[in-house]
N, C-alpha and C positions, 0 to 999 in steps of 0.2 A: 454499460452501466445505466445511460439513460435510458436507452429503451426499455430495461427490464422495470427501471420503480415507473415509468409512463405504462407501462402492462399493467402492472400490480392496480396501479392507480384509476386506469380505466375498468379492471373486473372488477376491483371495490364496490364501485358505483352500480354494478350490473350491466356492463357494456361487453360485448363478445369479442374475445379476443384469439387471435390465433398470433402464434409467436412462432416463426419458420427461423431455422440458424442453418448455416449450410458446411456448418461444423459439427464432429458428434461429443462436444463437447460445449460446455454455456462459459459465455462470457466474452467471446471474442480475443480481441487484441485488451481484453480486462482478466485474462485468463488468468489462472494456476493451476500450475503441471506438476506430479511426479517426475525423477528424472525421466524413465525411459517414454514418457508422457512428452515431456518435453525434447528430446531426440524426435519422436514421433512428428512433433510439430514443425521443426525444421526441417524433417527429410519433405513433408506436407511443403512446404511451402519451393523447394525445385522443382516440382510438379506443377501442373496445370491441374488447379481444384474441378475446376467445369469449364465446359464448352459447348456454346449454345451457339456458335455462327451459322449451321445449318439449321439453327431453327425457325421457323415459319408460323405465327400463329393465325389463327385467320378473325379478322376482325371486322368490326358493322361498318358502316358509312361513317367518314368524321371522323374516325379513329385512329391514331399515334402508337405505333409501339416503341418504345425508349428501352435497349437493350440493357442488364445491369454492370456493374464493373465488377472485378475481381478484387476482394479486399487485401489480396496477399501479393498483391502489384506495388502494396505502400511500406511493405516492409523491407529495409536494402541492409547491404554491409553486414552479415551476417559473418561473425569470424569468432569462432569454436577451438580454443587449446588444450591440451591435458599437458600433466606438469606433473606426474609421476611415472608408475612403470606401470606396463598392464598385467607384468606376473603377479598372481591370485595369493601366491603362497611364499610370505617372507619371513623373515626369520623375528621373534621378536626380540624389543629392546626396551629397554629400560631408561625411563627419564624421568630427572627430578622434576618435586611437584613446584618446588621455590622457580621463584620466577630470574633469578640470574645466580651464579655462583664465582663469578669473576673468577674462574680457574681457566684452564686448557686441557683440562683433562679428560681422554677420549675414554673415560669407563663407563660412560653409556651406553656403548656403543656392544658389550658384555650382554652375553646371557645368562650368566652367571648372578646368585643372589647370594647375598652373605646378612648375616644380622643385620649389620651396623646399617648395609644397604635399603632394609626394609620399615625403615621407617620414616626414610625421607626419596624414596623411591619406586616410583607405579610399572605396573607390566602393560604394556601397550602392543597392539599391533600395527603394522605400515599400513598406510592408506593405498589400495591399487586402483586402476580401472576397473577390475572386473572385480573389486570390493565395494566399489562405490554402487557401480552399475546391477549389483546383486543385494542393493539394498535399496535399491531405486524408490520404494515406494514409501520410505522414511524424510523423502525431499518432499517437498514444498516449493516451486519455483514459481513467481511472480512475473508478468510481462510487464505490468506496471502499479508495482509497488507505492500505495499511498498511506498514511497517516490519518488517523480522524483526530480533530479537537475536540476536547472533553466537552465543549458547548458550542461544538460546530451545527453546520446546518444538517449533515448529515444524522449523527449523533441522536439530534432532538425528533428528527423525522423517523428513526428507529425506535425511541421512545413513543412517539404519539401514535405511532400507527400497530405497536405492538409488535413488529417486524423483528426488533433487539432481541425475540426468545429465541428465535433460527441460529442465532450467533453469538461467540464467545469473544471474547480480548482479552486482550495483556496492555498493562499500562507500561507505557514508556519509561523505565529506569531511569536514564543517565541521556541529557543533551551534552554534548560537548563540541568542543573548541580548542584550537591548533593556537596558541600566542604564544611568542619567542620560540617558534620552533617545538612545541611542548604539547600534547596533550592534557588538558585539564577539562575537569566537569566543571561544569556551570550553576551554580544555585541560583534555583527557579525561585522556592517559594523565601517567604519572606524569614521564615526560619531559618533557609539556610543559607540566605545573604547575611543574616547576622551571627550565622556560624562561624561564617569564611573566612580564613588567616592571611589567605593572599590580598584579600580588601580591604585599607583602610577602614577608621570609625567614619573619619569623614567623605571618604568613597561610597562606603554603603548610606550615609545620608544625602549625598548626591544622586545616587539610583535610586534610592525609595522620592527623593521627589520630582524626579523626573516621569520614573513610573507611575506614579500618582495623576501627574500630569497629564499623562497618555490617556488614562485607564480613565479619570474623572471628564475631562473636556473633549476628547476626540477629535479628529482632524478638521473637521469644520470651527472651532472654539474662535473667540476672537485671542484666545494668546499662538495662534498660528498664523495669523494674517501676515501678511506681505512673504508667507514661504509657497504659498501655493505652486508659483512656479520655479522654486528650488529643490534641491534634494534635502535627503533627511541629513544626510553628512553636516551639510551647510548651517541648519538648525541645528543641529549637535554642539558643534563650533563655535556659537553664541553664547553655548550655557559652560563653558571653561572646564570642560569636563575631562579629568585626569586619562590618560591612554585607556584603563585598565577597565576602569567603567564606559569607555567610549566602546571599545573592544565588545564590551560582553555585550551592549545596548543593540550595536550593529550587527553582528555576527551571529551572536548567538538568540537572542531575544526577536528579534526585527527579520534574520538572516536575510540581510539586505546590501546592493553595493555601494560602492561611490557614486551609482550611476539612479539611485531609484529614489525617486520624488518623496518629499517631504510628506503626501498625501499619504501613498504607498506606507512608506516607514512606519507613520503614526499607527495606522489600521493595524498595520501587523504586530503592531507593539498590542496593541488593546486586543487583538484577535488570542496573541499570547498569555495576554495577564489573564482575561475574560474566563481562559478555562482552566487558571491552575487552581489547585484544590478540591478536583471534581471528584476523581477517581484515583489520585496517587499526587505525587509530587512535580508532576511536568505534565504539562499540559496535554499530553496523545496519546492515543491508545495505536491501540495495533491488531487485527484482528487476527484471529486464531487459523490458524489452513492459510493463511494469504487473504490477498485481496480478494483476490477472485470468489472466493464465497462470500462477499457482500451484491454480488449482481443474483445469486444464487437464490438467497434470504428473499428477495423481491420475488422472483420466478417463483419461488413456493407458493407466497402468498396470492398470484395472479392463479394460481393453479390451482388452488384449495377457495379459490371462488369463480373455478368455472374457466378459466384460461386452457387452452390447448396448446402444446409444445410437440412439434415436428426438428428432428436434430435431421444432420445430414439432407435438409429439405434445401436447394438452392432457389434462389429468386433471380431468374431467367431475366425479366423485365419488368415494364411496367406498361399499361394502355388509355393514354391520355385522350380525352377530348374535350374541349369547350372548357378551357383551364383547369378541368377536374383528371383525378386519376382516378378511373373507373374501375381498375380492376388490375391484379397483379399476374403472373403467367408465372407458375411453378412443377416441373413435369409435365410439361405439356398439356398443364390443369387450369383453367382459368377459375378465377376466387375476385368475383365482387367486393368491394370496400368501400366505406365512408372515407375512412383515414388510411394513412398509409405513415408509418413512422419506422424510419429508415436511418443503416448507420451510416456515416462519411464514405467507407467504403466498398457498399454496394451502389451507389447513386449513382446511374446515369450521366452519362459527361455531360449529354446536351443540356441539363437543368444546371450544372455547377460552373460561378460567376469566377472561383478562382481554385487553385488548390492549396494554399496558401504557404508564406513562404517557410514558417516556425517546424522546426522538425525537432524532435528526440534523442538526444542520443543515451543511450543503456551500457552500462557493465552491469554482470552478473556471474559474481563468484566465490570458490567453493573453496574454504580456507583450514586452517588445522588449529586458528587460535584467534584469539579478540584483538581488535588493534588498540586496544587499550583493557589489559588485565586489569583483573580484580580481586577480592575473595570471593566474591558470587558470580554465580552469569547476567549479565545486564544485558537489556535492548538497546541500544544505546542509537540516537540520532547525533550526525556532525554536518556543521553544512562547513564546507572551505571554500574561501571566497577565490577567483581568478589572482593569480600569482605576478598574470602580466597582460596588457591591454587585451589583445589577441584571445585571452581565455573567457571561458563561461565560471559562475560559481558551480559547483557540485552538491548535492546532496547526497548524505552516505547514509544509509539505514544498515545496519547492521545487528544480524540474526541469529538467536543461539537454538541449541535442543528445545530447549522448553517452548515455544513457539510452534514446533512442530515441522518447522522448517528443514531440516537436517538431523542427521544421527547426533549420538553422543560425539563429543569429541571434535566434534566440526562446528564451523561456522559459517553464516552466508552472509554476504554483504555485497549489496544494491547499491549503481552510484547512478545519477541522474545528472543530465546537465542539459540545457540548448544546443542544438545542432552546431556546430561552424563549420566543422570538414566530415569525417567520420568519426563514430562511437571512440572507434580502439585510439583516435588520433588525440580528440577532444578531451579523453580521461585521461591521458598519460600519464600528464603530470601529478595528480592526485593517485595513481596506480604508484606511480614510482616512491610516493611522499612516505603513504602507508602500508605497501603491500609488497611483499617479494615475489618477482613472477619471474620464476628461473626457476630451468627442469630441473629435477631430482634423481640422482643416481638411485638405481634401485637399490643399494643396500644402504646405503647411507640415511641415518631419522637426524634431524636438526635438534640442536639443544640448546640451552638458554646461551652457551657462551659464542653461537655463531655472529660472525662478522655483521648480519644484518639489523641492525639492531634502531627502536626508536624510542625518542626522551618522554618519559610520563612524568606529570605531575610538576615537576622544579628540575635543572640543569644543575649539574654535578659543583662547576664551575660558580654558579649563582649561590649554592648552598653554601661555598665554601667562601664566599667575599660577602655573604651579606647575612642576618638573622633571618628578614625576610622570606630569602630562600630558604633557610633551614627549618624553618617548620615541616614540613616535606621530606626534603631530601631528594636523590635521585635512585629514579629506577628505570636500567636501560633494559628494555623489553627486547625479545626478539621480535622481527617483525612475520605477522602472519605470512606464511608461505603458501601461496596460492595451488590449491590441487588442480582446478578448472574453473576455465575463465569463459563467456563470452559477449559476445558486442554485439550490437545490433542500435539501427539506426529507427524510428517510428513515426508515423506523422501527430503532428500537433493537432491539438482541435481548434483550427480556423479558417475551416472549410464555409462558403458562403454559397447560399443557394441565388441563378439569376435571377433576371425579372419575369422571363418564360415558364419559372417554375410554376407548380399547378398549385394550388392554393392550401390543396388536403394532405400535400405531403411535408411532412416535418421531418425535419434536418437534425440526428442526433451526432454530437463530435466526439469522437474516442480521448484516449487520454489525452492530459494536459502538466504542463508542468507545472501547476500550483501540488504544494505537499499532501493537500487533501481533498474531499471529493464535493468540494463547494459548488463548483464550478456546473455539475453534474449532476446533482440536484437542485440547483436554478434554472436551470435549462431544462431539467424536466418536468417542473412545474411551469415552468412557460409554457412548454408545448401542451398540458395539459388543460392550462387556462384556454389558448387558443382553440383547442378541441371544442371544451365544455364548461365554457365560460361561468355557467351557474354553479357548477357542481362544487360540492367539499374533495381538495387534494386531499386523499388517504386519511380516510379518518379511523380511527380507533380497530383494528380488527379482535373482535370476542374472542377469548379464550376457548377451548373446545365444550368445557365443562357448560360456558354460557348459552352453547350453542341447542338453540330448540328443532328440531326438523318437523315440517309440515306433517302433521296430521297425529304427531305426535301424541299423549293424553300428560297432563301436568296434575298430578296427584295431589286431590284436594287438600285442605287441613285436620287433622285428627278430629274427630267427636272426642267433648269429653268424658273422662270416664271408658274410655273407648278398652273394656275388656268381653264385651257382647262373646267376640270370639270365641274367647278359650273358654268361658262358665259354658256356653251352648257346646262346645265339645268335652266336657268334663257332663253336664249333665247327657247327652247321649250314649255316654260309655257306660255312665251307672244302671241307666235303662236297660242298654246291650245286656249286663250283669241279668238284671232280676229277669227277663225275660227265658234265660239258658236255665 
């Protein structure tokens, strides 16, 4: 992702860019795959991408060759499940469209239709292996699935530079949050805090002036002082703030732990409020195809002013002297350079000070239903905080059709967390919280009255001891049953160049666990500034229409009266006449 808007950004200006990927594919470890795109990429990564140990370039006096690394050495723990049957052709079944029926009654399970059945009952067919995989190019799969804020830096850099027409989004529906056990949404804007039945009057004016607080003064403010080195908890705590509003402030608004500084908290409070009301009712969008078409959006525009893109081109090494990197070696082609902007995992060991410790860990999987139904399909983000010391919080994104992401009928859902042990180990308990991941006999289709089931909205039990709870009611959902799962572990971006490094090579870090791509475009305006220091980061690219090309003629303004034309051919045809 950096390296591509630091491309775009340097051919803006007219600087020549060549852009080598040793993939035939853009984006790197920022990718999106189709399925069998993404099968493709794991079988890729058993293998050995390249091998340059016998190679030999021959070099001047003074000259260093620094051999490059393989970036698919950083990717571990790769564990792939299926959870259905791989026969193509099952029988179909019928299941109602209502979301629970409180019976035991196996007439789903019937292929048989009767009246009465057809109006509170769809014809469906089983999900297989070789259904899924014959429809492979209706996926979307994410390596590292991110979020924009509606006034993030991303966001405004897509706006200024004109980059936003290459690409589509979706606004984020539905934030939600796990309290007493319970899925419920979150009301973002101020509307629908003063909708909400679950919230006191004077809860929702406890959160409007809290938030106010955030959104007005910032974490530097003198009504913050002596928390600097507190957490946000700790500040919370002061202001006698009811469970319910403390809940939605940290978890959902903040998504912050017990553990994250009062600094932290605040920012993220204001970073949340800052963009709601941009584009929809919560503050993120989402883009269309995946992430991975926002490195893509950049690569157009680096290319459409003169950039050159070589796919499948490997970068062998580099050839240092006198602290400069003079020149790159790819096929046994040496390529002079000013700069050299490189990702974390092609760099050369001998230049890098650590590999740092912050790793990744990914689920990624492929479900038959929402972990939280609705009447619509919603994008829905949840973050769920660590359960018990030992955990990381999680991030869930979860993805319907309309997205693009998956067929009809399916769902994807993305969970993110900090490394501890591995992917499959560190998601468990969140896999276990919201998702059913146990195989499916082949003939058997799940229906609302199966055993697995979780609480939306209010608790059966609450509805029926309090009013409170009764606004609501309860609805015991089935839980999404997982078709295909898998894990994988990624590195962080906090890879650090030594002091040996050469001066003209910049350091770009792959993903990170911030929810958006902040991180990503600070960093590549960095490395930009240190480039070309004078120069405007991406400024404005013209529309095609604006576009003049050299040598072109701009058609002056009319003469007035300007019918010379047609009377001079009106009188030569009368002439033609009397002539004949």
């Amino acid at each position: 992702m950096t390296e591509s808007i630091v491309a775009a950004a340097a051919s803006r200006i007219g600087k020549r860019v060549l852009h080598l990927d040793s993939n035939e594919y853009y984006g790197g470890l920022w990718a999106t795959f189709n399925f069998d795109g993404f099968q493709k990429w794991m079988e890729d990564l058993k293998i050995s991408k390249h091998d340059s140990k016998d190679f030999k370039p021959d070099l001047e006096n003074g000259e260093t060759f620094l051999k490059a690394s393989n970036q698919y050495s950083t990717v571990e723990n790769i564990a792939e499940e299926w959870f259905i049957s791989h026969e193509a052709d099952l029988p179909l079944v019928l299941t109602k469209d209502t979301q629970t029926d409180g019976s035991n009654d196996t007439s789903s399970l019937t292929t048989e239709k009767t009246d009465e059945d057809k109006n509170d009952k769809k014809e469906t067919k089983h999900w297989s292996v070789d259904r899924i995989k014959k429809e492979y190019r209706r996926f979307n799969i994410d390596l590292a699935p991110k979020l924009l804020y509606a006034r993030g830096e991303l966001v405004e850099l897509l706006i200024s530079s004109n980059i936003a027409r290459y690409a589509e989004f979706r606004a984020v529906s539905r934030v939600a949050t796990c309290m007493d056990g319970k899925l419920i949404q979150v009301p973002c804007s101020r509307a629908d805090v003063f909708a909400n039945k679950t919230v006191s009057v004077i809860e929702k004016r406890m959160l409007m002036k809290l938030l106010t607080s955030c959104m007005d003064q910032g974490a530097d403010s003198p009504e913050f002082d002596g928390y600097h080195d507190k957490t946000f908890l700790e500040y919370l705590n002061t202001k006698n703030l009811t469970p319910i509003v403390n809940h939605y402030v940290m978890q959902a608004i903040a998504m912050s732990t017990d553990k994250t500084s009062c600094r932290d908290g605040v920012n993220r409070t204001k970073h949340f409020l800052n963009s709601l009301g941009r584009y929809g009712n919560t503050p993120f969008l989402w883009p269309m195809y995946g992430s991975g078409e926002l490195p893509q959006c950049f690569c157009r525009l680096c290319a459409v002013f003169g950039g050159v893109y070589c796919l499948k081109r490997h970068l062998d090494g580099v050839v240092v002297s006198e602290d400069k990197c003079k020149a790159i070696l790819t096929g046994k082609q040496r390529l002079s350079l000013e700069h050299l902007v490189v990702g974390q995992g092609h760099l050369p060991p001998e230049i890098v000070a650590s590999t740092g410790e912050n790793q990744i860990s990914r689920g990624i999987f492929i479900t038959d239903r929402s972990i939280m139904q609705g009447e619509k399909e919603n994008l829905t983000l949840l973050y769920y905080p660590p359960e018990e010391s030992d955990q990381e919080a999680v991030t869930v994104i979860e993805l319907g059709p309309s997205t693009n992401a998956c067929p009809q009928g399916l769902f994807m859902v993305h969970m993110t967390c900090k490394r501890t042990k591995t992917a499959q180990e560190d998601l468990a308990y969140v896999v276990k919280r919201f998702l059913c991941a146990k195989t499916l006999e082949s003939n058997v289709s799940r229906t609302p009255t199966d055993s697995h089931t979780q609480t939306v909205a209010t608790d059966q039990h609450q509805a029926q001891e309090g009013d409170k709870g009764a606004n609501e009611g309860t609805i015991e959902n089935p839980m999404p049953q997982v078709l295909w799962s898998l894990y994988l572990n990624l590195p962080a971006s906090d890879i650090k160049l030594n002091e040996s490094a050469p001066s003209n090579i910049h350091l770009c870090s792959g993903p990170d666990l911030d929810l958006d791509f902040d991180f990503a475009v600070n960093q590549a305006k960095e490395i930009f500034k240190a480039m070309y220091p004078s120069e405007d980061f991406l400024p404005r690219a013209p529309d095609p229409e604006e576009i003049i090309l050299e040598g072109e003629e701009i058609p002056g303004p009319k003469f007035e009266g300007d019918n010379t034309s047609g009377e001079n051919e009106k009188q030569d045809a009368e002439k033609a006449e009397k002539e004949e």
